[in-house]
N, C-alpha and C positions, 0 to 999 in steps of 0.2 A: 479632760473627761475620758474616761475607761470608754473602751467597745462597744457596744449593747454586742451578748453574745444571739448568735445567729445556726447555731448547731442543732442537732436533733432534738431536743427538750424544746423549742420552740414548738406549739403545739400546732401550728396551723405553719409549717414550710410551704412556700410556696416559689415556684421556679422558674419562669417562664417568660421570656425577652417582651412580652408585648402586655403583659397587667403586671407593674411593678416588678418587671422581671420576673414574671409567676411563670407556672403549670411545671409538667411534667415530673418533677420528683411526687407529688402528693401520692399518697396511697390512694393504690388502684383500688374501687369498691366492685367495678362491673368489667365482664369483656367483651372488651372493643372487637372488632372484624373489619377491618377499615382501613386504607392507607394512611400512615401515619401523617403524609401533609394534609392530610384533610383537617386535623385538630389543629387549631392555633393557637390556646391555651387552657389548663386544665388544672382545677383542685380536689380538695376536697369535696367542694360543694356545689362546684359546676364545671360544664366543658364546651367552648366554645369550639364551632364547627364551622367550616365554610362546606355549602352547599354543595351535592353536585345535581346535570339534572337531571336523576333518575329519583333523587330525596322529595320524599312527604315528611308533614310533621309525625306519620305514623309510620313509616318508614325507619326516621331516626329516634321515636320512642321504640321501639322494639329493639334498635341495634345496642343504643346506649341505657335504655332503663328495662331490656329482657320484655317490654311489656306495649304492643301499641294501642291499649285503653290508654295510656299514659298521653295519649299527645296532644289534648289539651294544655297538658302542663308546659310542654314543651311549646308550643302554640303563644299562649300567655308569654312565657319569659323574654318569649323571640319576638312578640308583636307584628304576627304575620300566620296569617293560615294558612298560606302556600309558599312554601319557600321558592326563591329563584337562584337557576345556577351561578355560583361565588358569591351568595347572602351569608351574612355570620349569623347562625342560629347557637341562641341559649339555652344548654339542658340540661337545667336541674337536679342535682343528683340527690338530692334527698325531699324526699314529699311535704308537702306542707310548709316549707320553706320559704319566703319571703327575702330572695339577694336581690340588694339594688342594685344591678346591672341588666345592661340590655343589649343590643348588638351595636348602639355609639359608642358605647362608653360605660362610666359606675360613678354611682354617689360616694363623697365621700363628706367624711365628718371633722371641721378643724376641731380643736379643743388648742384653746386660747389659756396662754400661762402667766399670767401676774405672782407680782412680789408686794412690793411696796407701792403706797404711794402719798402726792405730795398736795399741797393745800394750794387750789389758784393755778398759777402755770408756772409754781415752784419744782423743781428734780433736782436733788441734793448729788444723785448720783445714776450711775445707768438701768439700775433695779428700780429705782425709783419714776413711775409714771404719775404725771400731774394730775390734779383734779380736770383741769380744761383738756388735757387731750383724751382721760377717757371719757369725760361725760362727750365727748365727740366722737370718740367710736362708738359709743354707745347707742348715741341718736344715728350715727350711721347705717349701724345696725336694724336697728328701729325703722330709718326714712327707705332701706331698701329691698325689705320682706325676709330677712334673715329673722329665723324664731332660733331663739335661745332654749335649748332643753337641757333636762337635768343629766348631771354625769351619768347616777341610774339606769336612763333610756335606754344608755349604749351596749347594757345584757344583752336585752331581747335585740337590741340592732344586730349586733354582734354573732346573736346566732339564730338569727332568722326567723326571728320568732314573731318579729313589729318593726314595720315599716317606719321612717323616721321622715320626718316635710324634705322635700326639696333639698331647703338652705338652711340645715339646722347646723346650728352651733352651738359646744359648752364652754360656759367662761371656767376657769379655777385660780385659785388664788394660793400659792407657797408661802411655806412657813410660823403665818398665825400673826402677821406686827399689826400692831393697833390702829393702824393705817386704814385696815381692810374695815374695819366697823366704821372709824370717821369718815373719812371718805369715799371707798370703793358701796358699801353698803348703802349709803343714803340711792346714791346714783344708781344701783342695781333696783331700789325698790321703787322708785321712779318708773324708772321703764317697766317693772315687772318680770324683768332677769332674773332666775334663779344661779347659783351659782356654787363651787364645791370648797370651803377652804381646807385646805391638808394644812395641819397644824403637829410638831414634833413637841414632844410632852414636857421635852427638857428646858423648855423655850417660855411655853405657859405661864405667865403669870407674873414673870420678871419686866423689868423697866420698859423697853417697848411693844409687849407683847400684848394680844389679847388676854382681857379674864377669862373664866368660867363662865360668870356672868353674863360677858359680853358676846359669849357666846350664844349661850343659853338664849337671851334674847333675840339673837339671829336666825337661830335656828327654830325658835318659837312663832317666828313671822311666817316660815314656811318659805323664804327666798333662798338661805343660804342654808347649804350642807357643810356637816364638818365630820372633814376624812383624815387618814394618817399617814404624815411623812415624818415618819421614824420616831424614835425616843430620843435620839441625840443629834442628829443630821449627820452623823459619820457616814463615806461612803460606806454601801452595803454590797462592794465589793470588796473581794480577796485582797486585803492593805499590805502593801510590801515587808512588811514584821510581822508578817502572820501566817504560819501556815493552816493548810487546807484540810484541818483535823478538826474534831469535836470543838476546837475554842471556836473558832469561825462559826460552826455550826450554831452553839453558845448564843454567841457572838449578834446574829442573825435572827435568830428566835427571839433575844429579848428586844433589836431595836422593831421589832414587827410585834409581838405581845403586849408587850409595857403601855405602851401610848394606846393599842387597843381597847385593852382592859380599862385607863383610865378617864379615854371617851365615852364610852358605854354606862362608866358608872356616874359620872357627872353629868350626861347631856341625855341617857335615856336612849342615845340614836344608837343604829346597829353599824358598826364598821366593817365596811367590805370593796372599800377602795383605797388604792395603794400610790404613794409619788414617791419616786426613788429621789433619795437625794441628787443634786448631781448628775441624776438621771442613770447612773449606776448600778447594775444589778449581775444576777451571776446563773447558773443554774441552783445553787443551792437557796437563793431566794426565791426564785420561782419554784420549787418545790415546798418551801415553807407554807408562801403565797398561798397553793394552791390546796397542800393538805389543811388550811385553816380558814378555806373557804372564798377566800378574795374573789369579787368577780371581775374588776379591772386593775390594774397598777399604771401608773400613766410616767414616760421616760420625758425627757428634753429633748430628742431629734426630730427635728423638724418634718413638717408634711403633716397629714391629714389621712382619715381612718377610713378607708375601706369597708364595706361589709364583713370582708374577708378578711381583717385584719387580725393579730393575736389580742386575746385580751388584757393578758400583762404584758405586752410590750405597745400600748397604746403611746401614737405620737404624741407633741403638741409643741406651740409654737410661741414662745419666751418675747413676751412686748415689752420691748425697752423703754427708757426715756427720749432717746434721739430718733425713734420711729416716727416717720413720717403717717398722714393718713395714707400714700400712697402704697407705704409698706404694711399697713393694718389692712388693706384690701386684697394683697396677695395671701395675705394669714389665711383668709376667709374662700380660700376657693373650696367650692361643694363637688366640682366634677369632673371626673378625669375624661376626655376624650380620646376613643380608642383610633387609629389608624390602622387597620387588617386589611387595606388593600392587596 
């Protein structure tokens, strides 16, 4: 599997050794006045502070947001109206914002990756997960206050816009095999699991595939979304016979338009979520991505979404057939705990 690239077209860089290796590169929006160890990490959209004890909340709204009417805000993020000297306070850099983080830690979000699957507690192969071990993750799900939400939510998560529960999770499904309506779909509408299948257009409608139909019905129920992973499943990176000229670019536009164009006109639904094959992608697909609207594209690399995460380079977490239930409970971790001592 290619890189996920990691360079400035990333639209949310973030740097900084104690939240996923975040702060310090993000563009600077405010100026600071401050000894630099007092910030212990920094984005675009927050800046984590350790106290000193001369700090109010109105104090560090004036330093860091120019303004200390602001520090209720600061107040809220940080879950304390007086700070005490070496507390980590939360401050907000942009109003009205909504980041799940606090001075523990941050929410994060798995998105759970299925392929196929099999009838009973049959697995033909490693893509293939049985009827009995997901209707058992499923009910795990279920028995331990995990809410399942739709790929959708993750907009407004993503940018602050709407808080998301606790322990949410989204399921999604690759590729489109007829698997996901006989078996995955029965057991999703049971529990009341919504869920997102990316379907590649080249795939549609041949020997193991989903129908139109079968879709149509799915998506008629209101449990399952159907999104696009590609027109062909070629990687949607730069292929070693190929250079980085107009064919690529070619090349990129139709596996991202074709299967667009042809969801929307058979299913009615609007396409604005993206699964790289492969997991695979480049700067030039995320530019396509972006000038056509996408609001999420979701990779193969493992881990779980942050509020601050990018929107097209969302993780998720590929369930096999030899996955234990003990390896489905690490999929599902919702929170990272910070250490800023």
């Amino acid at each position: 599997m290619a890189a996920l690239p990691v360079g400035g077209f990333v639209r949310r860089a973030v740097c900084a050794a104690t939240l996923l290796a975040l702060a310090g590169c993000a563009t600077e929006q405010i100026q600071v006045e401050r000894p630099r160890d007092t910030i212990v990490a920094r984005t675009d959209d927050f800046v984590l502070v350790r106290a000193s004890a001369t700090d109010t909340v109105q104090s560090l709204a004036k330093t860091y947001l120019n303004d200390e009417r602001l520090a209720p805000a600061v107040a809220a993020a940080s879950r304390v109206e007086k700070p005490t000297p070496g507390q980590i306070m939360v401050i907000p850099l942009k109003a009205g914002t909504q980041w799940a983080i606090d001075p523990d830690g941050y929410q994060v979000v798995p998105i759970l990756c299925y392929h196929q699957f099999g009838a009973g507690s049959r697995a033909r192969n490693k893509m293939e997960v049985s009827q009995n071990a997901f209707e058992q993750q499923m009910a795990y799900l279920k028995e331990n206050g995990y809410q399942v939400v739709r790929l959708a939510d993750m907009d407004d998560f993503l940018n602050g816009r709407k808080a998301l529960p606790p322990k949410a999770v989204v399921i999604t499904i690759d590729d489109g095999y007829r698997s996901s309506y006989e078996v995955a779909y029965p057991i999703l509408r049971k529990y009341g699991f919504p869920a997102t299948i990316y379907v590649y257009s080249d795939f549609t409608g041949t020997g193991m595939a989903l129908t139109w139909d079968q879709m149509k019905e799915m998506r008629d129920s209101g449990v399952i979304d159907i999104q696009s992973h590609s027109k062909t499943h070629t990687s949607m990176a730069l292929l070693p016979n190929e250079s980085a000229g107009t064919a690529y670019q070619e090349r990129v536009a139709r596996e991202v338009s074709v299967p667009e164009t042809a969801i929307e006109a058979k299913l009615g639904a609007k396409v604005r979520h993206f699964a790289y094959p492969y997991g695979d992608t480049s700067p030039t697909v995320l530019s396509v991505l972006a000038e056509r609207g996408y609001v999420t594209a979701a990779t193969v690399q493992r881990g779980a979404n942050p509020a601050f995460a990018d929107p097209l380079l969302l993780r998720r977490d590929m369930v096999y057939s030899d996955d234990t239930l003990a390896d489905f409970k690490k999929y599902v971790t919702v929170r990272v705990t910070l250490d800023l001592r």
